[in-house]
C-alpha positions as CSV (number, residue, x, y, z in Angstrom):
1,X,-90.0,-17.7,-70.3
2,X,-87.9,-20.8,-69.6
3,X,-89.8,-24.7,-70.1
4,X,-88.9,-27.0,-67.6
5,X,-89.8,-30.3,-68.7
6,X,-91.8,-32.2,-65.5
7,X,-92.3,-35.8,-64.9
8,X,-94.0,-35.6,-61.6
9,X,-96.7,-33.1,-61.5
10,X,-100.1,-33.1,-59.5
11,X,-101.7,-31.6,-62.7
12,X,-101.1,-34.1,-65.1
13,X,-103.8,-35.4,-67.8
14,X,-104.9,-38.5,-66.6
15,X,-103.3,-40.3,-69.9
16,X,-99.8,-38.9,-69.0
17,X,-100.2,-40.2,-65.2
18,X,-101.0,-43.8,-65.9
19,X,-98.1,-43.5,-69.0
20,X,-95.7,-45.6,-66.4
21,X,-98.0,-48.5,-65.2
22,X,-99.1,-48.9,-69.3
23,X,-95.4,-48.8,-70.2
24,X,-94.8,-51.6,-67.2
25,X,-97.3,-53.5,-68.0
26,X,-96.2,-53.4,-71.9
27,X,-92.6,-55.0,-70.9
28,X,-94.1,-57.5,-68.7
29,X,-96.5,-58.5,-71.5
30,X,-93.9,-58.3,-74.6
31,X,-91.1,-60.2,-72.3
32,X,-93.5,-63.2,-71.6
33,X,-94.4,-63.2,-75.1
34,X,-90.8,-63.0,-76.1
35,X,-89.7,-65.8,-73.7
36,X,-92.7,-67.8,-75.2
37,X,-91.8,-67.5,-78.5
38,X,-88.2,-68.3,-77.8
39,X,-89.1,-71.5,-76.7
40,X,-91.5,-72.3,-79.4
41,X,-88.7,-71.0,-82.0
42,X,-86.5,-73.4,-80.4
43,X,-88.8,-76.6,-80.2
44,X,-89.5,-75.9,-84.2
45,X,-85.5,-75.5,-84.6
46,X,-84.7,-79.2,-82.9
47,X,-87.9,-80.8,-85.1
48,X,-86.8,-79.5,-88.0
49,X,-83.1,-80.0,-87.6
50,X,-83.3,-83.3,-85.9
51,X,-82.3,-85.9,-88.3
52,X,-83.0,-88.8,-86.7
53,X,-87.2,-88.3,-86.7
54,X,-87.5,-89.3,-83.1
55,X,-90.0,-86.5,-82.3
56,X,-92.1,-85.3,-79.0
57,X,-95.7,-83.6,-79.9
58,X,-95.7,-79.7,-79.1
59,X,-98.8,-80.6,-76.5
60,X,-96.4,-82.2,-74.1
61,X,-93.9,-78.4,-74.0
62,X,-96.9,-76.0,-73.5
63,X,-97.4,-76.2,-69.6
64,X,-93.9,-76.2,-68.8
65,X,-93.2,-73.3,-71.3
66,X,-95.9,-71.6,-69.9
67,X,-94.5,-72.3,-66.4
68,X,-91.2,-71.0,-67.3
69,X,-92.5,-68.0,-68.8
70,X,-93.7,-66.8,-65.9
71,X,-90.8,-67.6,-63.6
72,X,-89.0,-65.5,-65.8
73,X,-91.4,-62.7,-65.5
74,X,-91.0,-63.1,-61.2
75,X,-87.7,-63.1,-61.6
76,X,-87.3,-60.2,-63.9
77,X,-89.5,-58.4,-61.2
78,X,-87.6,-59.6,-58.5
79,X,-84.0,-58.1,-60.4
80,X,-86.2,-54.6,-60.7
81,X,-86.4,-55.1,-64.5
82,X,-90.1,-53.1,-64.5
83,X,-89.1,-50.2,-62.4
84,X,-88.5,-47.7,-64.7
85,X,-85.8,-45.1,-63.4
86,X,-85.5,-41.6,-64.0
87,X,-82.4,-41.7,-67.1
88,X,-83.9,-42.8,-69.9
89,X,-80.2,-44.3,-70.7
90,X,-80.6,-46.5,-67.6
91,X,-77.1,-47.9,-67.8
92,X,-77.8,-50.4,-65.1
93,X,-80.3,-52.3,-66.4
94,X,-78.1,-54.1,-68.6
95,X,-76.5,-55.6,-66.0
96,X,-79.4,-56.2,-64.0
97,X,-81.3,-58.4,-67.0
98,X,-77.6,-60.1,-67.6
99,X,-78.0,-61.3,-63.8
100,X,-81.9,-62.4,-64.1
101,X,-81.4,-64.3,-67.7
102,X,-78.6,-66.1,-65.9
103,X,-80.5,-67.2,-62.2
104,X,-83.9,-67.8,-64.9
105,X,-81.5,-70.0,-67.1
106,X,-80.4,-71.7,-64.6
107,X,-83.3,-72.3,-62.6
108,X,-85.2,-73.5,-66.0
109,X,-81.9,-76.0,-66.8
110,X,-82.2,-77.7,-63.4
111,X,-86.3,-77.6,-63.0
112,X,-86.6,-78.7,-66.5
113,X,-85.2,-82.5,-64.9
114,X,-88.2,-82.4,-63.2
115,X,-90.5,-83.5,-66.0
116,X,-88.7,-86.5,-66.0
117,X,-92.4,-88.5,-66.8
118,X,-92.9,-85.8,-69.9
119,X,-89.4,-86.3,-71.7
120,X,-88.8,-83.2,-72.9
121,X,-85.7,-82.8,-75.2
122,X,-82.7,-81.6,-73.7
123,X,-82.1,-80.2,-77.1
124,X,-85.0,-78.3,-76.9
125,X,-83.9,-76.8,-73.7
126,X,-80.2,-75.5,-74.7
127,X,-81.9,-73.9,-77.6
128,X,-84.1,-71.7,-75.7
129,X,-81.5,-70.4,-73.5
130,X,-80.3,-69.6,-76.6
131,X,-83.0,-67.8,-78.4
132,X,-83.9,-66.3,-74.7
133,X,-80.7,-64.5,-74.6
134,X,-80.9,-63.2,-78.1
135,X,-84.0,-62.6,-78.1
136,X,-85.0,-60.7,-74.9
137,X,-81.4,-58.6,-75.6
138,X,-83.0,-57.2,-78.9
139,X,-86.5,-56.9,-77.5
140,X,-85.0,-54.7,-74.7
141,X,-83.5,-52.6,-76.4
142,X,-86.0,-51.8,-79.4
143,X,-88.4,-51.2,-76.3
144,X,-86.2,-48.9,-74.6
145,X,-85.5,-46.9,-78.0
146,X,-88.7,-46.5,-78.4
147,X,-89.0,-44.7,-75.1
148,X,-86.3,-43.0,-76.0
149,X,-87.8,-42.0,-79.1
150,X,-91.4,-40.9,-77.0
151,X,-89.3,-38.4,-74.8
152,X,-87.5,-36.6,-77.5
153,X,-91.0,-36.0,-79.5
154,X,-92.0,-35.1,-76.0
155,X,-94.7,-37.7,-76.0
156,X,-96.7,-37.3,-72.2
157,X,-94.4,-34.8,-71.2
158,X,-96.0,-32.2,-69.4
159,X,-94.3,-28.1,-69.3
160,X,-94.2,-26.0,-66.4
161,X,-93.7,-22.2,-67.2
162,X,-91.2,-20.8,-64.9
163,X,-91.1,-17.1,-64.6
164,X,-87.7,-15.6,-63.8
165,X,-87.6,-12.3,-61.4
């Protein structure tokens, strides 16, 4: 007897066949939190490091961090960042999260003048692009090693026996 390993089958527990909209919904939830906390990582970097004392309450950054977060979240949509493919390697998506961190940067740099009446630290901003880049990067790939690491202990996997004649 030969096992076929089968990602796709009508018989499936009903765990295994909602396994790919939980996993979606787990990078869309982790890469808003991420981008969040990027931005609140860098707001606490240019208070602490600024040595003039000139400082802007948090209150005034949450709606447009908020805001932000979710652009990015369209936009890594739009770039087919939650579409899982069939390689687990997924060489592409690299480069597809490369080009939606840059069009979200820069969309976030020029909406950001904007909220001209809320003065918001240009600082502030150039740091979260920043800690965005790193940040996402490294959350992206300890999500997709963890994948990796669910498929090779076989985790929702379902067999098919296949009988040779």
């Amino acid at each position: 007897m030969n096992y076929l390993r089968v990602h796709i089958n009508r018989n499936m527990k009903l765990h295994s066949k909602y396994y790919v909209h939980l996993l979606t919904l787990l990078y869309i939830v982790i890469d808003f939190v991420t981008i969040e906390m990027s931005f609140y990582c860098a707001y606490f970097l240019w208070r602490y490091a600024n040595p003039i004392g000139h400082f802007q309450p948090l209150s005034i950054y949450i709606l447009p961090f908020a805001g932000w977060g979710v652009l990015f979240i369209i936009i890594f949509a739009l770039f087919n960042l939650y579409k899982r493919d069939v390689s687990i390697l997924n060489i592409e998506e690299p480069i597809r999260l490369l080009k939606a961190m840059l069009l979200s940067l820069v969309l976030f740099l020029s909406m950001s003048y904007f909220f001209r009446n809320k003065e918001l630290a240009r600082l502030v901003m150039v740091y979260s692009c920043i800690f965005i880049i790193i940040l996402v990067n490294i959350e992206r790939i300890i999500l997709n090693k963890l994948h990796e690491m669910m498929h090779k202990k076989e985790f929702f996997i379902n067999y098919l026996i296949h009988h040779s004649h």
